[in-house]
N, C-alpha and C positions, 0 to 999 in steps of 0.2 A: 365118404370122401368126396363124392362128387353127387348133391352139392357138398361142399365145405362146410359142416357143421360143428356147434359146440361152441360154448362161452367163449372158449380160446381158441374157436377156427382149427381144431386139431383133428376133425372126425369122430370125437369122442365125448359123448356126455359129462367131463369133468369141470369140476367148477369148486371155487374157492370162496371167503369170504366176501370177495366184491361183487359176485354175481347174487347180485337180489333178485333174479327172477329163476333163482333154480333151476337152471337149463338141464333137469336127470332123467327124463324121461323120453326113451328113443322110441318115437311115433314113425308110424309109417303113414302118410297123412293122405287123407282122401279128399273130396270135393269136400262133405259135409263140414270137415274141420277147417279145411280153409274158408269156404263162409263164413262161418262162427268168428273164427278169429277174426277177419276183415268185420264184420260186425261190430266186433267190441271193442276195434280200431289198431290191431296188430293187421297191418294186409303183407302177407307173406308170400303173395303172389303177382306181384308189382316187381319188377326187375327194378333194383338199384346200384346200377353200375359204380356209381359214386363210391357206395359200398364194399364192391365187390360182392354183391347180392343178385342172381339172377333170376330168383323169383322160383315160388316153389309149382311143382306140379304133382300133379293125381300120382301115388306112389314111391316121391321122393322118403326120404328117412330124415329125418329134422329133429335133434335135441328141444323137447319143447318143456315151457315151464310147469315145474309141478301143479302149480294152482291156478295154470291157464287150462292144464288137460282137465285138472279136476271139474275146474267149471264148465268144462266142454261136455265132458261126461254128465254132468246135472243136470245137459241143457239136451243130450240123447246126441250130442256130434263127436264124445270122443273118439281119435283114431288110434288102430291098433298100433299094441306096444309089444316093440322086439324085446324080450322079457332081457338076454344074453347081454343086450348092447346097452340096458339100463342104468343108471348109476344106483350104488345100493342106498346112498342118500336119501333115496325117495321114500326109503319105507318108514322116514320121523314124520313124513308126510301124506304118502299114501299106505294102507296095507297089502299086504302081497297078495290076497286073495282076490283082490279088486283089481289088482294087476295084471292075474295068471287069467283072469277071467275076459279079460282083452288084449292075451297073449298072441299071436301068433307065431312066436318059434318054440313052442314045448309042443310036450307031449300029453 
């Protein structure tokens, strides 16, 4: 909730038809991913008030898109994933072992 994340600004990873960038995967986002992302020209760490975006930092929790993490992952920057807070959506797009394996809330 704070920040305010999700397709629908609800806290929640859920998302409908109109989000085409699969916002199902709840990251817990380090330096390495926000690099990456500002890299490949998502900068999630630039406050945009305009928005209501205050810019992310080291440890926030951020619905992030399936095939942005994926690519983050390819690239060695993905950030862990609250497995609990995930949409189950993700797994027509990622598999769950590749998930649990950058879990950090199981067991």
């Amino acid at each position: 909730m704070d920040p305010l994340t999700g397709f629908f600004r609800t806290g929640c990873c859920d998302a409908d038809s109109e989000d085409i960038g699969k916002h199902f995967v709840c990251a817990r986002v380090d330096n390495a991913f926000l690099q990456y992302s500002l890299s490949q020209g998502n900068d999630l760490i630039t406050p945009r008030p305009e928005f209501g975006f205050a810019g992310l930092k080291v440890g926030d929790q951020w619905c992030v898109c399936a095939n942005r993490w994926l690519e983050a992952l390819n690239a060695g920057s993905a950030p862990a994933v609250l497995l609990t807070s995930t949409n189950a959506k993700v797994l027509q797009l990622i598999d769950l072992a590749t998930l649990k394996a950058h879990a950090v809330d199981i067991n």
